[in-house]
DRENPALUM-160556 format. One line per 4 residues: their letters; for each residue z, x, y of C-alpha. Coordinates in nm, 3 decimals, always signed. Layout:
<sites>
A> Z,X,Y  ...
</sites>
This chain:
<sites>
XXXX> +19.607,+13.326,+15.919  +19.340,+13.546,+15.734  +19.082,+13.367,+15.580  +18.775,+13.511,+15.363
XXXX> +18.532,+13.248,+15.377  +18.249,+13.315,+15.077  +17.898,+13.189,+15.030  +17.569,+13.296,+14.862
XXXX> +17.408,+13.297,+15.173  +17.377,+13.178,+15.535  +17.001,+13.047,+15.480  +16.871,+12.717,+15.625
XXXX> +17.109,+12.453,+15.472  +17.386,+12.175,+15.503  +17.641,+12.380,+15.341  +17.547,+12.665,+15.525
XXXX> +17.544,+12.519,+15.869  +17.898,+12.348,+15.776  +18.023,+12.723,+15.658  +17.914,+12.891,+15.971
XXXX> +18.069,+12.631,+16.212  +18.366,+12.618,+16.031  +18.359,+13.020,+16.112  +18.286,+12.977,+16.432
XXXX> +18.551,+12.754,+16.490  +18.887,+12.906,+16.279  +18.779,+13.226,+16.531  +18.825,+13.027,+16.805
XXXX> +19.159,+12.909,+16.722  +19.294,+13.257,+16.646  +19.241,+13.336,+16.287  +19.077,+13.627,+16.135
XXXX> +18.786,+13.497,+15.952  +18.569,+13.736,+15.722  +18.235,+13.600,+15.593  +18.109,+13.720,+15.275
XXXX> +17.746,+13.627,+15.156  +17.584,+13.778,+14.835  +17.254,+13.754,+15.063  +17.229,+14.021,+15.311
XXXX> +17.356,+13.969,+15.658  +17.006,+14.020,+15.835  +16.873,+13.722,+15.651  +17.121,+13.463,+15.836
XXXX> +16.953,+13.148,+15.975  +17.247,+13.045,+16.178  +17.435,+13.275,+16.407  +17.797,+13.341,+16.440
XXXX> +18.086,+13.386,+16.678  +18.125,+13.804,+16.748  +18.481,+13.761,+16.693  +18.379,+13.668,+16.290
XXXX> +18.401,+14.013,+16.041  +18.016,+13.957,+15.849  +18.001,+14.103,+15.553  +17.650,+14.126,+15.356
XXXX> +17.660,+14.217,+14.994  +17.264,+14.245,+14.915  +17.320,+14.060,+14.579  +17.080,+13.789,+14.561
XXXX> +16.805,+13.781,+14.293  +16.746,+13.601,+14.008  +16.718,+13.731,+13.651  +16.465,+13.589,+13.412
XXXX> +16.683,+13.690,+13.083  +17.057,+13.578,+13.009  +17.153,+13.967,+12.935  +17.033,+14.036,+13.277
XXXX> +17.181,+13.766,+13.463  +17.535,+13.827,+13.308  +17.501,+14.185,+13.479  +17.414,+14.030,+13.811
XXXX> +17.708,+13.842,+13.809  +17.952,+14.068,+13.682  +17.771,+14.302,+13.964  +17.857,+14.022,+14.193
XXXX> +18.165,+13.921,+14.085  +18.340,+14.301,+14.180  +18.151,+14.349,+14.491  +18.265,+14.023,+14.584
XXXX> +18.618,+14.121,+14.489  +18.622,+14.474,+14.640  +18.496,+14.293,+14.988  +18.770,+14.026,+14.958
XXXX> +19.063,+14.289,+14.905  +18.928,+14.469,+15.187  +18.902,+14.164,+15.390  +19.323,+14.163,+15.294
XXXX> +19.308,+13.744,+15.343  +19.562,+13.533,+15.286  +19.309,+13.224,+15.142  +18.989,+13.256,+15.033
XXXX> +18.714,+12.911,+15.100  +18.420,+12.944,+14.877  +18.161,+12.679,+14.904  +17.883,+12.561,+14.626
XXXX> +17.916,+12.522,+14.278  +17.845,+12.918,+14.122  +17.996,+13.065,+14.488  +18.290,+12.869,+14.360
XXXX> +18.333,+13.000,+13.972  +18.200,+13.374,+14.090  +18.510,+13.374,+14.373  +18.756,+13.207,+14.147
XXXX> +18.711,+13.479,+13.868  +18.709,+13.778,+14.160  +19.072,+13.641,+14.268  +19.216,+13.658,+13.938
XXXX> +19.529,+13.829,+13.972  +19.506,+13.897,+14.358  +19.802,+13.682,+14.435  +19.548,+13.515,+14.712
XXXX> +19.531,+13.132,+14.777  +19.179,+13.013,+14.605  +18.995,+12.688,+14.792  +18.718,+12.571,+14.649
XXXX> +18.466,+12.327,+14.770  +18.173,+12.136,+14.611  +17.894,+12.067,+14.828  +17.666,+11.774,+14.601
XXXX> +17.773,+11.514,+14.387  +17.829,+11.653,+14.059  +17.752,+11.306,+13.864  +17.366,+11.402,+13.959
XXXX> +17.338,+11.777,+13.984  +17.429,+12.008,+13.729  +17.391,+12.374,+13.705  +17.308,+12.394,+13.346
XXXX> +17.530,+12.397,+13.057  +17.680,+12.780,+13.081  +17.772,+12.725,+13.471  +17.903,+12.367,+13.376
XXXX> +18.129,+12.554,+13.108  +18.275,+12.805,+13.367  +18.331,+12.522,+13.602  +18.524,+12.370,+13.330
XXXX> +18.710,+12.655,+13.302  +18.762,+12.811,+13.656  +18.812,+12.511,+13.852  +19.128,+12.408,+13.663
XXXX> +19.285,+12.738,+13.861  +19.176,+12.624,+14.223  +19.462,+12.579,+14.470  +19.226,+12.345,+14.609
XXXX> +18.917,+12.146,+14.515  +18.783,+12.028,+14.839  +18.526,+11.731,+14.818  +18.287,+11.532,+15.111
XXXX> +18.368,+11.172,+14.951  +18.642,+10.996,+14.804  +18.379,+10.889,+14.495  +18.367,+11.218,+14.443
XXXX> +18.699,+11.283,+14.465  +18.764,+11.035,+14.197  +18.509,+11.197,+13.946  +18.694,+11.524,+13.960
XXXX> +19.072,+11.391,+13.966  +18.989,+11.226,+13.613  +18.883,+11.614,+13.526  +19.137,+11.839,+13.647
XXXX> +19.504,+11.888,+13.516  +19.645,+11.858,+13.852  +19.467,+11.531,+14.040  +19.670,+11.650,+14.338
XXXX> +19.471,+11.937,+14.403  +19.176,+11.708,+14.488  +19.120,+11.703,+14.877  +18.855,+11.501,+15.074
XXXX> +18.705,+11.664,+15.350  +18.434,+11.522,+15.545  +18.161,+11.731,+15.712  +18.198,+11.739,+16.105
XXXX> +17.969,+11.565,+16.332  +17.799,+11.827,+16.564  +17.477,+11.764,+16.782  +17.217,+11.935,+16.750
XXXX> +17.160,+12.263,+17.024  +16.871,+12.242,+17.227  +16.605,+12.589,+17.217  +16.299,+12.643,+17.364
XXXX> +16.116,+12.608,+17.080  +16.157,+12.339,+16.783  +15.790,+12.342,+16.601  +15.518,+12.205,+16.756
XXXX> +15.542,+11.917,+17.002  +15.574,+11.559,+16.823  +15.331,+11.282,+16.831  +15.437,+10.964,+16.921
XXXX> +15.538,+10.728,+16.784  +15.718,+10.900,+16.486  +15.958,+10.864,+16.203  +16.149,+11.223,+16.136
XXXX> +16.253,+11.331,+15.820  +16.489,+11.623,+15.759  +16.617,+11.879,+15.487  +16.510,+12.072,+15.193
XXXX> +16.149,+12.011,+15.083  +16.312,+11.971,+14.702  +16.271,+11.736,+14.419  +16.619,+11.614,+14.508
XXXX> +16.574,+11.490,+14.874  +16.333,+11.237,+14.810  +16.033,+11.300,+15.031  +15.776,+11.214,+14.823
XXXX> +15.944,+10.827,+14.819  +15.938,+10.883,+15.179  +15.594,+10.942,+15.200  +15.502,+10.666,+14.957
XXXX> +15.706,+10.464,+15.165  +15.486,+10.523,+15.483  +15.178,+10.523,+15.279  +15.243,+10.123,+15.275
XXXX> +15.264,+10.099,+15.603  +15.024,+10.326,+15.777  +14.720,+10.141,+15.766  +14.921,+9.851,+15.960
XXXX> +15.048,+10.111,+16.221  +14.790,+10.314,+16.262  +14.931,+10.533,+16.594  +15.254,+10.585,+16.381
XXXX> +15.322,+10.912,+16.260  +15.569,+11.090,+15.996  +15.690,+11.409,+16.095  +15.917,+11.638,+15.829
XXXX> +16.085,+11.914,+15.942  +16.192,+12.158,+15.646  +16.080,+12.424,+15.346  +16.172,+12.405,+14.987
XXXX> +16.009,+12.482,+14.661  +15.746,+12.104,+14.654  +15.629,+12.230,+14.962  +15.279,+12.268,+14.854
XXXX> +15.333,+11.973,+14.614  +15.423,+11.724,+14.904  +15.106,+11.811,+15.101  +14.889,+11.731,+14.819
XXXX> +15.011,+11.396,+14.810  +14.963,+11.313,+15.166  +14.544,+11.468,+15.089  +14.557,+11.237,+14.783
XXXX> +14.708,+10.867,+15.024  +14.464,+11.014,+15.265  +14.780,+11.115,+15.506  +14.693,+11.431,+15.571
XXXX> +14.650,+11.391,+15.957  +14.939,+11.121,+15.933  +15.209,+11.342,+15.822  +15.340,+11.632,+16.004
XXXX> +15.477,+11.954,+15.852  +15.678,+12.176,+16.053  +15.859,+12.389,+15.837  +16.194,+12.517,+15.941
XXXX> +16.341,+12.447,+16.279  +16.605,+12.586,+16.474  +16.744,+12.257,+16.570  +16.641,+11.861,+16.578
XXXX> +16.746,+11.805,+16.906  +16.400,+11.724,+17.055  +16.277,+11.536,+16.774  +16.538,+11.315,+16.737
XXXX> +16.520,+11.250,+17.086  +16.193,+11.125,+17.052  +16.178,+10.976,+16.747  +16.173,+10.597,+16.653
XXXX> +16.399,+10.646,+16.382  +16.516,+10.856,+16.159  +16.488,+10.810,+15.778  +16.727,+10.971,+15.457
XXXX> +16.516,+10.954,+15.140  +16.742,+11.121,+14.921  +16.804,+11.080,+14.537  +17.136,+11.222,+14.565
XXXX> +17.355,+11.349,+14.816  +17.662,+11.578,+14.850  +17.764,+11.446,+15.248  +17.429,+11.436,+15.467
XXXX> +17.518,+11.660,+15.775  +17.166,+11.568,+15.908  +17.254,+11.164,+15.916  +17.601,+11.243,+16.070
XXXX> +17.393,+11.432,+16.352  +17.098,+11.209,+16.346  +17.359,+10.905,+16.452  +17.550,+11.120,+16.686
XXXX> +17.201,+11.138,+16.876  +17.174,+10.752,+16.862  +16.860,+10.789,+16.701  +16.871,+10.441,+16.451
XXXX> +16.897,+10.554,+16.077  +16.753,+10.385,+15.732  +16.892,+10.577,+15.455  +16.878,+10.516,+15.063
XXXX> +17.188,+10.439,+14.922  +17.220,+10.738,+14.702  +17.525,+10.909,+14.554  +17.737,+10.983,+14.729
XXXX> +17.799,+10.984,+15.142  +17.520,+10.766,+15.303  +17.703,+10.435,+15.256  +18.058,+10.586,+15.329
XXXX> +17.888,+10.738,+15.688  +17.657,+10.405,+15.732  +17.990,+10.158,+15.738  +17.832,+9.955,+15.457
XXXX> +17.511,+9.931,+15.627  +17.652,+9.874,+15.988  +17.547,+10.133,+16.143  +17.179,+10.166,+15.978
XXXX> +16.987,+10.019,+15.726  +17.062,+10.118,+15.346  +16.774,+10.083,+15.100  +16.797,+10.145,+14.665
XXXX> +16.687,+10.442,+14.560  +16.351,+10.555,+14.401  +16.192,+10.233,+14.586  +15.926,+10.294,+14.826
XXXX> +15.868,+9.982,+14.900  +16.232,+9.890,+14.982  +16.183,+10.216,+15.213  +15.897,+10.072,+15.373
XXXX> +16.050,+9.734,+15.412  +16.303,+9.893,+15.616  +16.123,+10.132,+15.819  +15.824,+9.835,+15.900
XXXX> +16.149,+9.647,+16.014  +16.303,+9.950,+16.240  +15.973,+10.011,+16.387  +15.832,+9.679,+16.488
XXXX> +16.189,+9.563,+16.641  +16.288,+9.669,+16.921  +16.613,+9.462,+16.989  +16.689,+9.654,+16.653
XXXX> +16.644,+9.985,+16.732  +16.872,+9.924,+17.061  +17.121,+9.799,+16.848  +17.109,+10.044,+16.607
XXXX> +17.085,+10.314,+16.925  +17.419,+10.213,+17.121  +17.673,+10.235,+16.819  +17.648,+10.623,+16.707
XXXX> +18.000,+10.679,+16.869  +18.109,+10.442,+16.631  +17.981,+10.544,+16.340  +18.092,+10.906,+16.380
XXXX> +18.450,+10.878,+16.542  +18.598,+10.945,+16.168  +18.412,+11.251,+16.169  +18.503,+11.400,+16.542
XXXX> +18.491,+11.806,+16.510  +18.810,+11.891,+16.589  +18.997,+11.665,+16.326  +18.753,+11.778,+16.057
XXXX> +18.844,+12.166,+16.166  +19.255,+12.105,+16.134  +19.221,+11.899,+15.766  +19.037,+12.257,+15.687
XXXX> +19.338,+12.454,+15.851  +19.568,+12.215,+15.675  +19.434,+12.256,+15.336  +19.364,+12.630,+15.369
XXXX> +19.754,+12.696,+15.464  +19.822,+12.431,+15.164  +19.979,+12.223,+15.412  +19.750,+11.936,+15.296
XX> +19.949,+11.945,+14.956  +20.269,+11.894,+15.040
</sites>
């Protein structure tokens, strides 16, 4: 099969990660896989199999006035179309929310089977009122709308004409790589958060959170691993609790392999969620989890709280509650520790890989 698999970019994220593994591993099985990125190619963060066709368009940018960015995406929408008839595929997977409208309107008339795949829940994030219009529009033509969770998958069957087309498709588990190098070497003991320093993921709960009980644990340590756009803002808070040698910022890292290793536990702060690769991995390390129980994935991965501790949203204290609990118990933590098999056997690579063949060949339809 030849598959065209399109993205804005292969930068430092969930999505991204998923996209390049799933790459990787449709290669491997014998299919010719083109990836298309607006981005250029020289800015990837992850690496791919030789054996996958990259294909950099050099379209990213942001335009400050609405005439302007209705030329970027027309711009977009026929390089993206002139790279997918070269690519000659047979489907076409586009992941993320514009990815998915720009691709959809770049197949019209190409006689090409269109997959699309949201990557957050939509009930929380929106993309403003114009891109919430074209998804209205565009998505009603998908062969496929491919979701992480089955609540999402109910929000968009009560949308689209054909229900049918809705698909769930759960991110793979995958542990993390080991490097040479993954920031500078932890303290211990530590708590690691993860992800996008964004309004969206929560960290500044988190660090509330651990503001509570710092004083009490004084050789503790909180250690966040990730850039985003509150970088800045995030550090300022930890001056202003009087964190600022308490809480460790290491920017981007390759992999979490040695921190989660070492870690006491590892903590999801989120507001919302799409599927959280990172506590699918984090598990699969049998590091012990707390997670807030945020739309949508963390209590569908957690078991209903049996494999880690679930705390409401937007609740530091709750946070703290849990994490104070984690960190003082140690019986916990081993319990917690010895059932990561368990908690990500529904999520084993290769099965996660052939419901992506399966949908992309529209087998999953049938």
């Amino acid at each position: 099969m030849r598959v065209a698999l399109v993205i804005s970019s292969l930068g430092p994220g969930g999505a991204e990660r998923v996209m390049s593994l799933l790459a990787d591993a449709l290669a491997a099985r014998g299919h010719q896989v083109s990836l298309i990125t607006l981005a250029h190619a020289w800015d990837d963060f992850y690496s791919l199999d030789p054996r996958v066709q990259r294909r950099g368009l050099g379209l990213v940018g942001d335009s400050t006035r609405i005439l302007g960015a209705v030329r970027a995406n027309i711009r977009r929408i026929r390089a993206l179309r002139r790279a997918i008839r070269t690519a000659a595929p047979e489907a076409v997977l586009a992941f993320v929310t514009r990815m998915n409208v720009l691709a959809l309107i770049a197949c019209l008339g190409l006689h090409v089977r269109v997959v699309i795949s949201e990557r957050v829940d939509p009930t929380r994030h929106t993309e403003g009122l114009l891109w919430q219009a074209l998804c209205t529009l565009t998505y009603q033509h998908a062969d496929a709308v491919v979701v992480q969770t089955e609540g999402i998958a109910r929000w968009f069957r009560a949308r689209l004409w054909r229900r049918e087309r809705v698909v769930v498709i759960p991110n793979p588990v995958t542990r993390a790589v080991e490097t040479e190098q993954t920031g500078l070497p932890p303290p211990q003991p530590f708590i690691l958060g993860a992800g996008r320093l964004v309004h969206q993921k929560g960290f500044d709960i988190l660090i509330r959170a651990f503001s509570l009980i710092a004083a009490d644990m004084p050789k503790l340590r909180l250690v966040i691993a990730g850039e985003g756009s509150d970088a800045q803002q995030l550090r300022q808070l930890a001056l202003t609790l009087g964190l600022e040698c308490r809480v460790l910022f290491l920017g981007n890292v390759g992999n979490l392999s040695v921190l989660m290793r070492n870690a006491e536990v590892f903590v999801l702060s989120s507001r919302y969620e799409g599927f959280p690769n990172v506590l699918l991995e984090a598990l699969a390390s049998g590091l012990p989890v707390v997670s807030t129980d945020c739309p949508s994935g963390p209590r569908e991965i957690l078991g209903d709280g049996e494999f880690g501790l679930l705390v409401p949203c937007e609740n530091p204290q709750a946070l703290a509650d849990a994490l104070r609990r984690v960190a003082t118990d140690a019986d916990l933590r081993r319990r917690l520790s010895g059932i990561g098999s368990r908690a990500t056997a529904a999520y084993e690579f290769g099965r996660v890989v052939a419901g992506w063949e399966a949908v992309l060949s529209a087998k999953a339809l049938r």
